[in-house]
C-alpha positions in Angstrom: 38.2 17.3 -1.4 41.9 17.7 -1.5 44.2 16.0 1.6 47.0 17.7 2.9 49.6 15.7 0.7 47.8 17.3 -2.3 47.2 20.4 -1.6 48.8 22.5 -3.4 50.5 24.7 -1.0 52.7 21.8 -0.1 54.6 22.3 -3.0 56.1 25.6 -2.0 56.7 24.8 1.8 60.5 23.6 2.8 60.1 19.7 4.2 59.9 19.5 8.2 63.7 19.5 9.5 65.5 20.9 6.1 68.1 23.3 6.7 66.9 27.2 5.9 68.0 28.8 2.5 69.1 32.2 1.7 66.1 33.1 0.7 64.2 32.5 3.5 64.9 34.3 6.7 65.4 31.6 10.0 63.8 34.5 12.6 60.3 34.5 10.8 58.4 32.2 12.6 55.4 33.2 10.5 56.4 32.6 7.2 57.5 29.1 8.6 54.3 27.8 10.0 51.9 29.4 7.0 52.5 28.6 3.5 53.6 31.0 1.1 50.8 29.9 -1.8 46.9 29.5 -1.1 45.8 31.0 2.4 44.6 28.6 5.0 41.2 30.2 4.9 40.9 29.2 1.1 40.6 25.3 2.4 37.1 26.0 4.2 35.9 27.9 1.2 36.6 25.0 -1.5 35.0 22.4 0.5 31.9 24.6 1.5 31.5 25.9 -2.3 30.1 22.3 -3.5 27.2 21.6 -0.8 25.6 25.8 -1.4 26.1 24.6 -5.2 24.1 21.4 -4.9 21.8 23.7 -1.8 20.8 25.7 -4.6 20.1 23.1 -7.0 17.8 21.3 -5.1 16.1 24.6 -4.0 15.8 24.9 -7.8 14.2 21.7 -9.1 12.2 22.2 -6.0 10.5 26.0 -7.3 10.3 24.2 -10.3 8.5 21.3 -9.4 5.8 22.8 -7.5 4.9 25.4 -10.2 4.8 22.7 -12.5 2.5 20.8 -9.9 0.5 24.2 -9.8 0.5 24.4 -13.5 -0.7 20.8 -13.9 -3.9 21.1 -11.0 -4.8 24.9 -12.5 -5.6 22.7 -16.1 -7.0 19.5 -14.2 -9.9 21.7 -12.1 -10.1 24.2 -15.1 -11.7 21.0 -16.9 -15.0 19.8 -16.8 -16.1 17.3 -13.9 -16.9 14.6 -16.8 -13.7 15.1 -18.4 -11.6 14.6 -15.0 -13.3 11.7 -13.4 -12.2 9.9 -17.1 -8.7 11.4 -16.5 -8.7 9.6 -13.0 -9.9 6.2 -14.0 -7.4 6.2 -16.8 -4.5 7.2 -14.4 -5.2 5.7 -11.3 -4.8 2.3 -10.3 -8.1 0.0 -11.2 -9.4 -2.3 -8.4 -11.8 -5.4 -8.9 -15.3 -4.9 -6.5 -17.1 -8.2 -4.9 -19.9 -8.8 -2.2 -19.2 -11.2 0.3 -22.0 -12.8 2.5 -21.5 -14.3 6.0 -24.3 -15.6 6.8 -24.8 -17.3 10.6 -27.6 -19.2 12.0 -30.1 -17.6 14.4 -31.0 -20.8 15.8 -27.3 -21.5 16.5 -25.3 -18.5 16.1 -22.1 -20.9 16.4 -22.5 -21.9 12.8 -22.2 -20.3 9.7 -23.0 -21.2 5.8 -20.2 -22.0 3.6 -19.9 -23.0 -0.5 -17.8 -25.6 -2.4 -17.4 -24.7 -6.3 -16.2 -27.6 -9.0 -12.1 -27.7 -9.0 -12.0 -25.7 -6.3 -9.7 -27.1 -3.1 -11.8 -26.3 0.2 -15.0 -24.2 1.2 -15.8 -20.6 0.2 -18.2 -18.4 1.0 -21.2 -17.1 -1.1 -19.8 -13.6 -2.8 -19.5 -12.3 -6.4 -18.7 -9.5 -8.7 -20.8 -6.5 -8.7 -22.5 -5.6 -12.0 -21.9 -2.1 -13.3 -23.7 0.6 -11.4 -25.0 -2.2 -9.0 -24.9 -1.3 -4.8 -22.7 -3.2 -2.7 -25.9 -4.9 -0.5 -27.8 -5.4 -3.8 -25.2 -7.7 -5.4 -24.7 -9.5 -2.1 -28.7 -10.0 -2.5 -28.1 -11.3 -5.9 -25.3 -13.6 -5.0 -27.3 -15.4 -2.2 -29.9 -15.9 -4.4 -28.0 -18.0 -7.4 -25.5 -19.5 -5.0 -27.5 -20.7 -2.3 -31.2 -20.4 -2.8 -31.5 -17.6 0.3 -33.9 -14.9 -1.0 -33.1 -12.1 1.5 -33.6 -8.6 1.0 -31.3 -6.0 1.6 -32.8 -4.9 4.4 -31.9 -8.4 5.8 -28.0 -7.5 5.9 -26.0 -5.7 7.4 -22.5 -4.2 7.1 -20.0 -6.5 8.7 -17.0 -4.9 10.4 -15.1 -4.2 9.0 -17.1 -3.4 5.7 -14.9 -3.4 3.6 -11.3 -5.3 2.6 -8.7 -4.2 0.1 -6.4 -6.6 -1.2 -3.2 -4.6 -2.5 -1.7 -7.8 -4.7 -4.7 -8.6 -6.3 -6.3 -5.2 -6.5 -9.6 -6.5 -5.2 -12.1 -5.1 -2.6 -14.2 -7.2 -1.0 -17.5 -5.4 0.5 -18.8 -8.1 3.3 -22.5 -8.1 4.7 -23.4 -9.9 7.5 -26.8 -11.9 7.7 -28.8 -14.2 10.3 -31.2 -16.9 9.3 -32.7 -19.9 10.8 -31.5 -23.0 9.2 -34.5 -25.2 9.9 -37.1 -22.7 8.5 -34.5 -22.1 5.0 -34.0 -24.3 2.1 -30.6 -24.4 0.3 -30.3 -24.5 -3.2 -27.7 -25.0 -5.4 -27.3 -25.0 -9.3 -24.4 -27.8 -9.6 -22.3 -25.2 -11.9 -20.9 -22.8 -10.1 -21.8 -24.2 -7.0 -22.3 -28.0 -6.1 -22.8 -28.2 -2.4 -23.8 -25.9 0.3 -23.9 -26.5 4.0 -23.6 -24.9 7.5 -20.6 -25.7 9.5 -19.6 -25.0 13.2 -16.9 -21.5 13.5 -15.1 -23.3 15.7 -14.5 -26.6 13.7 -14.2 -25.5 10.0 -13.3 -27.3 7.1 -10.7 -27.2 5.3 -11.2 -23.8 3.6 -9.7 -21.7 0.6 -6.5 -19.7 0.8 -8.5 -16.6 -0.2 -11.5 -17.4 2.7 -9.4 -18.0 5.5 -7.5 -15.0 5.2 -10.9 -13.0 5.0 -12.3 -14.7 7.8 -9.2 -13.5 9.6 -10.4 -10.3 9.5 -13.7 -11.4 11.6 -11.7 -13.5 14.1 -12.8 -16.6 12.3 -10.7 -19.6 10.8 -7.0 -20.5 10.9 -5.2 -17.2 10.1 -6.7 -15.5 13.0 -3.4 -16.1 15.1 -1.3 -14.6 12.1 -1.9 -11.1 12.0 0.7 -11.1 9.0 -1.6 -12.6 6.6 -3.5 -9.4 6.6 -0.9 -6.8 6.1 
């Protein structure tokens, strides 16, 4: 936008305090106080002119943009349901799925069974990938079975609260069941491969656990990281 030292009209208007010409009568106050070139009005105009210019544009690439979108979801749901679930997957972002077992004892609910794999720094708990097209509970069955020995059917668990945890930086969800079992009357069993020692600790005196299990025990009001409310944002 143009200040008052460059607008144009400056150039024909006589400097403040210079001494009239012949040309230009002393007794019109009016031609004194309004320049002779572009009228005042003009100044409103040519700033205004710019933002209904870029108003309109916007409006523009708006229409266009949602007739595209319209365009785009008219083809998608003309295709057949096969065709746009493969769409989707290929698209979208792709998330890792586990079962996660916490499993308490019924004879003292205080204490809970926890895992410690070769080269691994602290305790876990028992969990595992799901297999394609394999339930949630039914992996969490399987994964009690080869990591601890516990033969519990699904029936036997239930959904912890909450059910299910996403993790957003390492696009994993963890799907956590909940299950009660008295110690005494269970035997543990391990394989010495993926897991070489299981054993039931107290909540309330844990040891030293995994990054990745204290911040999911967080979610249950268990472990270290329950204070830190951070940790699981």
């Amino acid at each position: 936008m143009a200040t008052s030292g460059d607008h144009p009209a400056d150039a024909t208007s006589a400097p403040i305090g210079s001494a009239p010409t012949d040309s230009a009568p002393t007794d019109s106050a009016s031609d004194d106080d309004t320049p002779t070139g572009v009228p005042i009005a003009s100044a409103v105009t040519d700033d205004a002119e710019p933002e209904r210019t870029v108003t309109r544009g916007a409006g523009g690439r708006r229409r266009v943009r949602t007739r595209l979108r319209r365009a785009a979801y008219g083809l998608y749901f003309f295709l057949p349901p096969k065709l746009r679930r493969r769409l989707v997957r290929l698209v979208m972002a792709r998330y890792t799925v586990g079962a996660v077992a916490l499993v308490y004892d019924s004879e003292n609910p205080g204490r809970m069974l926890l895992l410690r794999q070769p080269r691994t720094v602290g305790w876990s708990l028992p969990a595992g990938l799901l297999q394609r097209g394999e339930r949630p509970v039914d992996g969490c069955v399987r994964e009690l079975a080869e990591e601890t020995g516990l033969r519990l059917s699904a029936e036997e668990l239930t959904p912890a609260v909450p059910n299910a945890v996403v993790h957003t930086r390492g696009m994993w969800v963890d799907v956590v069941f909940e299950a009660r079992v008295p110690a005494s009357a269970v035997t543990l069993a391990v394989d010495n491969a993926e897991v070489t020692e299981a054993a039931w600790h107290r909540v309330d005196n844990l040891p030293p656990l995994t990054v990745a299990t204290a911040r999911l025990l967080s979610y249950y009001g268990i472990g270290p990281y329950v204070d830190y409310p951070e940790i699981r944002a």
